[in-house]
C-alpha positions as a printed NumPy array, in Angstrom:
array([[  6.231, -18.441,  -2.4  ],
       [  7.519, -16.074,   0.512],
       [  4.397, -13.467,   1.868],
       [  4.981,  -9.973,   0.381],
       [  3.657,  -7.821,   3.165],
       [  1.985,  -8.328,   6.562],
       [ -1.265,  -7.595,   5.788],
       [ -0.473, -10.653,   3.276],
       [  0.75 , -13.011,   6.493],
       [ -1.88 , -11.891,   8.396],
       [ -4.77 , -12.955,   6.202],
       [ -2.971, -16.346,   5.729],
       [ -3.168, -16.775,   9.286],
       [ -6.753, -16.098,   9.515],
       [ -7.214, -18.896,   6.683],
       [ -5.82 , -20.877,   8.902],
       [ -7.313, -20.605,  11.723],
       [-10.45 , -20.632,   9.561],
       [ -9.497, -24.283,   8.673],
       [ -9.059, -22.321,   4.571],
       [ -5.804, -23.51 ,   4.37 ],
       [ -3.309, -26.237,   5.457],
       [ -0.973, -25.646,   8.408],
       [  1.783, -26.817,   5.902],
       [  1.076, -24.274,   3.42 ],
       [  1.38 , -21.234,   5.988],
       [  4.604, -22.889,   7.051],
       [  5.992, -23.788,   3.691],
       [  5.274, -19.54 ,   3.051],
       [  6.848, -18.607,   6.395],
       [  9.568, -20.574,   6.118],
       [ 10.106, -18.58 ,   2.68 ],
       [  9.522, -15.139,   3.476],
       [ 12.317, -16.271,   6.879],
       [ 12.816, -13.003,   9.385],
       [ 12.79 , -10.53 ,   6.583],
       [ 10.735,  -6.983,   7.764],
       [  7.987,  -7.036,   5.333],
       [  6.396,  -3.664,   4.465],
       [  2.69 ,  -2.949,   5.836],
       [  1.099,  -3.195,   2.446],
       [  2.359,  -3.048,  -1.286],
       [  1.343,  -0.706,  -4.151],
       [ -0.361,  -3.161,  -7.079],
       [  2.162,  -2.834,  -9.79 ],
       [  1.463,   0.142, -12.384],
       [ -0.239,  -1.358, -15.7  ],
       [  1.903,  -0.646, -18.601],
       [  0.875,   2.23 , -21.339],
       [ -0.873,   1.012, -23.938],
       [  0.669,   1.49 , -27.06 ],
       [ -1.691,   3.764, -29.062],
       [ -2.587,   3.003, -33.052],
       [ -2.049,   6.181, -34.974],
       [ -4.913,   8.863, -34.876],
       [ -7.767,   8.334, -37.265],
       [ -7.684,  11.386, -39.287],
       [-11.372,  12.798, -39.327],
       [-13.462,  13.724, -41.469],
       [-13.868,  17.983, -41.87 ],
       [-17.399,  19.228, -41.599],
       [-18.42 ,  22.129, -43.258],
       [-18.264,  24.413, -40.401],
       [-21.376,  26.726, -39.257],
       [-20.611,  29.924, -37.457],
       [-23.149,  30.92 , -34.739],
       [-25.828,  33.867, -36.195],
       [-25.063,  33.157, -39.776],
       [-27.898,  32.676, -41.989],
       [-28.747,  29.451, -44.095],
       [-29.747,  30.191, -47.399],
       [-33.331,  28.771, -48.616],
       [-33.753,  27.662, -52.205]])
């Protein structure tokens, strides 16, 4: 799998050196990405929209209006 960015290649080569990862693993990657200019960083992917289940209709509550009166029995 080539490295997507090279903040990507440079972490692999700090597993590395860390002893994280195998030398043939950073080479097998290099040798994938090959001399292509990889960006600085990438942007996560945006998540897709959620589809949204039709509104619940709600329920109507009698509605009280501020300074009326409630009638007592």
């Amino acid at each position: 799998m080539p490295f997507k960015s090279q903040a990507q290649r440079r972490k692999f080569a700090q597993l590395l050196v860390e002893g994280k990862i195998s030398p043939q693993t950073f080479e097998e990657w290099n040798r994938e990405t090959g001399g292509k200019k990889l960006p600085e960083h990438v942007k996560p992917a945006r998540r897709a929209a959620k589809k949204r289940s039709p509104a619940k209709k709600r329920q109507k509550r009698p509605s009280t209006r501020k300074g009326a009166k409630r009638r007592r029995s």
